[in-house]
C-alpha positions in Angstrom: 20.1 12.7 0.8 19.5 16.3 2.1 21.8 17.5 4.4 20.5 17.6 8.2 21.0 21.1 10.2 24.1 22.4 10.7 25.8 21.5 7.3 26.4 24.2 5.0 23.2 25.3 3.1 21.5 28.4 1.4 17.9 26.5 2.1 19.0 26.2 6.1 20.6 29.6 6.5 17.6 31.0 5.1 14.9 28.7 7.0 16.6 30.1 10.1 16.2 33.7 9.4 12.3 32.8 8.5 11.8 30.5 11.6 13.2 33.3 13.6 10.7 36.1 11.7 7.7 33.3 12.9 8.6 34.2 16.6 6.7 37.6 16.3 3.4 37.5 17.3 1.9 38.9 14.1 2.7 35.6 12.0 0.0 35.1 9.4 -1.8 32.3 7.5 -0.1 33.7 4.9 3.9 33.9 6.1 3.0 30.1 6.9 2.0 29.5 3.6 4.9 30.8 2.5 7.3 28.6 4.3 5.0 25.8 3.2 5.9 26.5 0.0 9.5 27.6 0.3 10.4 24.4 3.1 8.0 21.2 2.0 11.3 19.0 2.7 11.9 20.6 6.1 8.7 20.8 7.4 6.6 18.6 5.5 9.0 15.2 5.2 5.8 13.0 6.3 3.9 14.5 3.4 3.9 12.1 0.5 3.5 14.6 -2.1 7.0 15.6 -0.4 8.4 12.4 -0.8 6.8 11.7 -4.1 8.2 15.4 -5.7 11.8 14.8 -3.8 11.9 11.3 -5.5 11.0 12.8 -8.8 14.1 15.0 -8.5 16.4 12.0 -7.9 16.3 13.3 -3.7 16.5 11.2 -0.6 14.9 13.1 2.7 16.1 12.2 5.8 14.5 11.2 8.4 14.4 13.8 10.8 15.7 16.9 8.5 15.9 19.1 11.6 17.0 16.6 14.1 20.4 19.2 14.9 17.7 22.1 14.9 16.5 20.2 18.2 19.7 21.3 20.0 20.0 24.8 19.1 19.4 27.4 21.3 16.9 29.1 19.0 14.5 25.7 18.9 15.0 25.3 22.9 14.5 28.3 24.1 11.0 28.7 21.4 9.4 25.9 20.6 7.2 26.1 23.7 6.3 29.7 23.3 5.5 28.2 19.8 3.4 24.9 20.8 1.2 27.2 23.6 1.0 30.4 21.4 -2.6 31.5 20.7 -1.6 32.4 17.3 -2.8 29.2 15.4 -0.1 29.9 12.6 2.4 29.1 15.4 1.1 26.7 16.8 1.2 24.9 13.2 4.9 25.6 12.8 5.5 23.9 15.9 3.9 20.6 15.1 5.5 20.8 12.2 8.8 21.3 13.5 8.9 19.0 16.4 8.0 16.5 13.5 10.6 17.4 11.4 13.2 17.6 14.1 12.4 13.8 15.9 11.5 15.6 19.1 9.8 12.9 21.0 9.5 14.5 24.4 6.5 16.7 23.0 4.9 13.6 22.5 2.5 13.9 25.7 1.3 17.7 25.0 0.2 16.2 21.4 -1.6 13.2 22.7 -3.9 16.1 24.5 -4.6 18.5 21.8 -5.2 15.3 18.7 -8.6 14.7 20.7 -9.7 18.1 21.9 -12.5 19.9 20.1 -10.4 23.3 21.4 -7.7 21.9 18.3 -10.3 21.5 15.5 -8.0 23.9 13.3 -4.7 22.4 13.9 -4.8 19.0 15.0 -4.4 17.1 11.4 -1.0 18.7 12.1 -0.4 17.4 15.9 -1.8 14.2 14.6 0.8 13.7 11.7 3.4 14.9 13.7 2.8 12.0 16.6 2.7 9.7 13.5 5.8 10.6 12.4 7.7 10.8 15.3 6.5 6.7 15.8 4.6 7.5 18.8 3.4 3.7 20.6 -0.1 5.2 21.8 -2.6 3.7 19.5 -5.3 4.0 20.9 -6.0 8.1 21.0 -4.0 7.9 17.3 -6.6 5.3 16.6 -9.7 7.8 17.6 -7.6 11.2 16.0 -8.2 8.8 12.8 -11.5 7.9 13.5 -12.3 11.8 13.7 -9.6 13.0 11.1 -9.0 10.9 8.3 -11.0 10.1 5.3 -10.9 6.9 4.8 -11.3 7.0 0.8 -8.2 9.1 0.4 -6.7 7.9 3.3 -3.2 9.4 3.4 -2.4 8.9 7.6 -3.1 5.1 8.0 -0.6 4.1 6.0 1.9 5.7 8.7 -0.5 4.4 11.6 0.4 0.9 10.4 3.5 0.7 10.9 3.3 1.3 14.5 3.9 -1.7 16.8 1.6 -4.2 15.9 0.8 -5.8 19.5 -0.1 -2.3 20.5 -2.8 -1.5 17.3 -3.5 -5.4 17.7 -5.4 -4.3 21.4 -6.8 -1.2 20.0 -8.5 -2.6 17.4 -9.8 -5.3 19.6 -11.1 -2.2 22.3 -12.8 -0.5 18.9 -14.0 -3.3 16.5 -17.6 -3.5 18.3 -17.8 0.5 18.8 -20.8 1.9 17.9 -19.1 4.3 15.3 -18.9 2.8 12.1 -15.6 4.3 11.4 -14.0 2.9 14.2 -15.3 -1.0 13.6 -13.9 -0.2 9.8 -10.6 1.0 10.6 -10.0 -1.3 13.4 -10.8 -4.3 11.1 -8.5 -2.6 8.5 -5.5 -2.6 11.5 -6.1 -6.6 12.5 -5.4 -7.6 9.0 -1.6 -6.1 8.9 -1.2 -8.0 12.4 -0.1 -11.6 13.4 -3.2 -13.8 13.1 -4.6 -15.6 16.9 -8.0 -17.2 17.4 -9.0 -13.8 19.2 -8.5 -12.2 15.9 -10.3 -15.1 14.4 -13.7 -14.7 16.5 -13.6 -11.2 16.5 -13.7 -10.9 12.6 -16.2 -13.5 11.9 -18.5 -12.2 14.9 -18.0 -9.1 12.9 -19.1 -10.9 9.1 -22.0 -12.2 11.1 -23.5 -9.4 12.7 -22.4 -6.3 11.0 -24.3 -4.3 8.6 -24.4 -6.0 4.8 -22.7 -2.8 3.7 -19.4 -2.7 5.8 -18.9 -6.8 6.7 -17.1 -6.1 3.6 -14.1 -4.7 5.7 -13.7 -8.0 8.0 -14.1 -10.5 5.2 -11.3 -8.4 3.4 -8.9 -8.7 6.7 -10.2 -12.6 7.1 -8.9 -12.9 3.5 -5.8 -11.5 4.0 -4.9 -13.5 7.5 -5.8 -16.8 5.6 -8.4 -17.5 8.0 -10.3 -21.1 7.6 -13.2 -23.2 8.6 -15.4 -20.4 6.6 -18.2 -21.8 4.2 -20.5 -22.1 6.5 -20.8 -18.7 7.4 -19.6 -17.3 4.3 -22.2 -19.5 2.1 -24.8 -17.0 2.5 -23.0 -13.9 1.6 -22.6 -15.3 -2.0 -25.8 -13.9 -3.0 -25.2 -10.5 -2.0 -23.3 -8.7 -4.6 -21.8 -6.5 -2.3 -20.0 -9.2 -0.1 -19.8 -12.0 -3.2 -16.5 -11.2 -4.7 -14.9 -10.9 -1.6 -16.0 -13.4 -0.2 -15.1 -15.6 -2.8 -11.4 -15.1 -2.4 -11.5 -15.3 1.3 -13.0 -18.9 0.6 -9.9 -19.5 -2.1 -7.3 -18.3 0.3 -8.5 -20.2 3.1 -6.0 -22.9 4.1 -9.2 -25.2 4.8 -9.6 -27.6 2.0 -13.2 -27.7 2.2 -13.5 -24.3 1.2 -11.1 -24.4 -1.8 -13.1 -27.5 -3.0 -16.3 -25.4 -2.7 -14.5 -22.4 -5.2 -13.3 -25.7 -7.3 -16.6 -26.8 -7.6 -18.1 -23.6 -8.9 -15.2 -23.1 -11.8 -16.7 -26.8 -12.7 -19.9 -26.2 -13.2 -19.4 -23.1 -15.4 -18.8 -23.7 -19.0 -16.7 -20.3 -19.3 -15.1 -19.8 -15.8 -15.9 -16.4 -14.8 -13.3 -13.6 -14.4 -14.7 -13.3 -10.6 -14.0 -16.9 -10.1 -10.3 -16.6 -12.0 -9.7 -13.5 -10.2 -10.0 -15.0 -6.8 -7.6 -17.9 -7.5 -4.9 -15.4 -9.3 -5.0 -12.7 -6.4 -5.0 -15.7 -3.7 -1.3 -16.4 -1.7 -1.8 -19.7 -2.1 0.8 -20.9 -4.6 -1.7 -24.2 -5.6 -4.4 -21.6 -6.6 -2.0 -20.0 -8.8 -1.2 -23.4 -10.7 -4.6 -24.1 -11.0 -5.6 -20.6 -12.5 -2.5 -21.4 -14.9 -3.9 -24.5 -16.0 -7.4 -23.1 -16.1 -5.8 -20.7 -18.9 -5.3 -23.0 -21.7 -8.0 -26.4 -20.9 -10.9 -24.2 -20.1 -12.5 -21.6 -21.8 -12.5 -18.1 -20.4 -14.4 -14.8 -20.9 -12.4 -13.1 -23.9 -12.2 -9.9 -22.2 -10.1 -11.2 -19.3 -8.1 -8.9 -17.6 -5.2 -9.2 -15.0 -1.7 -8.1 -14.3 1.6 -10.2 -13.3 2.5 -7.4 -10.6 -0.8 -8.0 -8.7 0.8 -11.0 -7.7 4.6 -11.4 -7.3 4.0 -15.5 -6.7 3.6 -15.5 -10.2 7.2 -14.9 -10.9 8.2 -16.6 -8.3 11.1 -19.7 -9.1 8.7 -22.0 -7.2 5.8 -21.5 -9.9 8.2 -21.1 -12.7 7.9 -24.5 -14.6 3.8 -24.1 -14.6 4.8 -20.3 -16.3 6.6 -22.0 -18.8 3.8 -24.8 -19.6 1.3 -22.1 -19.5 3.4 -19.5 -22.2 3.2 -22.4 -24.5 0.0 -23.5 -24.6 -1.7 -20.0 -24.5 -3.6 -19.0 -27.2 -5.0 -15.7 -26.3 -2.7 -13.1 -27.2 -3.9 -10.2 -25.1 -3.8 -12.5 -22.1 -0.2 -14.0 -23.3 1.0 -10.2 -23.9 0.6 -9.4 -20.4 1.6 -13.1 -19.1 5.1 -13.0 -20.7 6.0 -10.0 -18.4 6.4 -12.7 -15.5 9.8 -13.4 -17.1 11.3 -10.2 -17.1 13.6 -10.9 -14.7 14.3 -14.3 -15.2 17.9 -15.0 -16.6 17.5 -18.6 -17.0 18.7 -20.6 -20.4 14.4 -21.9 -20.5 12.9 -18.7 -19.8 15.1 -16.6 -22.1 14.8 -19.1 -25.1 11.3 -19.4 -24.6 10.8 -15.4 -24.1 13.2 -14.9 -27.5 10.2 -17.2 -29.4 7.4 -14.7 -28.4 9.8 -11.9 -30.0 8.5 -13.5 -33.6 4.8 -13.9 -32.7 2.2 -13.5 -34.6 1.0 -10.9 -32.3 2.5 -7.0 -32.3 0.8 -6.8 -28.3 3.1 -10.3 -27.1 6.3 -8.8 -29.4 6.5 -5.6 -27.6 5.6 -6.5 -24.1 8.2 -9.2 -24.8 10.8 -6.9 -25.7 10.1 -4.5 -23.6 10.8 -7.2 -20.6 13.9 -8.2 -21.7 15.1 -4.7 -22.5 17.2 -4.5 -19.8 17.5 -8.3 -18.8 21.7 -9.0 -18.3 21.5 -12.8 -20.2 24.7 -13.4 -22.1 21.5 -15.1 -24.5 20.4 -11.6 -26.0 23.9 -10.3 -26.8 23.5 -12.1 -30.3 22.5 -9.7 -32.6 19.8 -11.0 -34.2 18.3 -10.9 -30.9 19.3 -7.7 -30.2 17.5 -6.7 -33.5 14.4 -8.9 -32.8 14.0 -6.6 -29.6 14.4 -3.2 -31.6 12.0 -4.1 -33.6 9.4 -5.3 -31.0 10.1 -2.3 -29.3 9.1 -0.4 -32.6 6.1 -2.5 -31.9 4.6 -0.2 -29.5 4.3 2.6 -32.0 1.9 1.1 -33.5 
């Protein structure tokens, strides 16, 4: 972990001397630039390219890297002259350092600036810092958002999220029928990541009845997610629109009303191939008895060749509950592309079946289901692959990816 302020550091002693040379009035774009580049770890920890390059070099940031910075005498007796400078450069450098340094009672002067039109320049700045420092008022972080974020590279809702959930649970019921069609998307997004009520329920299916075709995508998403029921009859007509279809499909498979699920049942009857949108919905569903159906589905009914999925989409599927259907399913496969990705379930499964079953695949047919096998139980601990025949079945399905 890096160290906070006040340990012994070259990076700190010399952030000091360049905080200090930011107090002059002539501070450019450029000499904050510079300590942009020089300090991403100190004044950029919210950042994830921060957190993504610090994790690359095998580095932990703490929390608030500049928390002892709050009680020096240099960051009391400045950061104000900072925060109300008319030098945008400074004011930057504050937000980022009351960020960096946990300093919550700043909180109020940001709420005023993340919503002002006189802060166009600087607010993405004010706004991430009041995300960072946790701050509980979700509604004016809601709007900043709204105004702020882009929504298809969002990179400030993730944080926003974690915020208490009662509090963005109100927001989003104050914004969902706003006439912006940001703020009905976002505040869709929030209700999905909070505990479920029948307010939440009538709000979101108000929402898949009257909102435009090309954003009631956004509620049936969050109605999926919250497991809502009692939904074919408002959902039935959305089939035929391909852009609410799909996802309305798996809404109706993750519904914990059986009438829905029969409805999804019924379609995967009626097809002679089942479709990969019909498979799909029942593999990505939390529903553990969707799961053993798609796993039966696998091997008794035929299936688009070209079927695609991945075990870590869904983390039931190596789950101990599900694990006897896994094993049925591994040996009554026939597809090897689909059995090649399947066997990675098992990778972490130390278990005399799983392991015996997983050393079979090792002599497949198929150079796909021998590598991905031995490249799952590469690092696996059983006492089972110490033999070293196994040992050289794995080399040699790990030579199987070369070719």
């Amino acid at each position: 972990m890096l160290p906070a302020y006040g340990q012994k550091s070259e990076l700190y002693d010399k952030f000091i001397t360049d905080f200090t040379k930011a107090l002059d009035k002539n501070f450019t774009e450029q000499d904050l630039n510079k300590m942009f580049r020089e300090y991403p770890e100190l004044l950029t920890p919210h950042s994830d390219i921060t957190q993504f390059s610090q994790t690359l070099q095998g580095n932990t940031i703490s929390i608030y890297p500049l928390l002892d910075f709050k009680n020096q005498n240099l960051y009391i007796n400045n950061i104000n002259k900072l925060l109300n400078s008319t030098n945008t450069n400074q004011k930057i450098l504050s937000y980022l350092v009351i960020a960096s340094a946990g300093d919550k009672s700043k909180e109020s002067i940001l709420l005023s600036r993340i919503n002002s039109p006189d802060e166009k320049d600087k607010v993405l700045w004010a706004g991430m810092a009041l995300l960072y420092l946790n701050c509980q008022h979700t509604t004016p972080l809601f709007d900043f958002l709204v105004n702020n974020e882009d929504f298809g590279d969002a990179h400030m809702i993730p944080m926003y999220i974690k915020l208490n959930k009662d509090s963005l649970r109100q927001t989003a019921y104050n914004r969902i029928n706003n006439e912006n069609i940001k703020a009905k998307v976002l505040a869709a997004q929030i209700l999905s990541v909070c505990p479920n009520n029948l307010q939440t329920e009538h709000l979101l299916i108000q929402a898949v009845k009257n909102w435009d075709i090309n954003i009631k995508g956004y509620a049936i998403y969050s109605i999926n997610e919250l497991q809502i029921g009692n939904l074919l009859a408002t959902f039935t007509p959305l089939l035929d629109s391909p852009q609410t279809r799909s996802i309305s499909l798996k809404a109706l498979a993750n519904s914990p009303t059986e009438v829905d699920r029969n409805y999804i049942f019924g379609l995967i009857q009626k097809q002679d191939t089942v479709s990969d949108e019909l498979l799909n919905c029942l593999y990505l569903s939390k529903n553990i008895a969707n799961l053993k159906y798609w796993l039966k589905l696998l091997y008794t009914k035929p299936i688009p060749k070209k079927y695609v999925f991945f075990v870590y989409d869904n983390h039931i599927i190596s789950s101990i509950e599900i694990l006897p259907d896994v094993h049925e399913a591994l040996q009554k496969i026939k597809n090897a592309d689909i059995l090649g990705e399947f066997v990675r379930s098992l990778g972490n499964k130390t278990d005399n079946e799983s392991i015996e079953l997983m050393i079979t695949f090792l002599k497949y047919p198929s150079s796909t289901v021998r590598y991905w096998t031995a490249k799952s139980l590469e690092k696996n601990p059983s006492l089972l692959l110490k033999n070293q025949g196994v040992k050289d079945l794995i080399k040699k399905g790990l030579e199987d990816g070369n070719n």
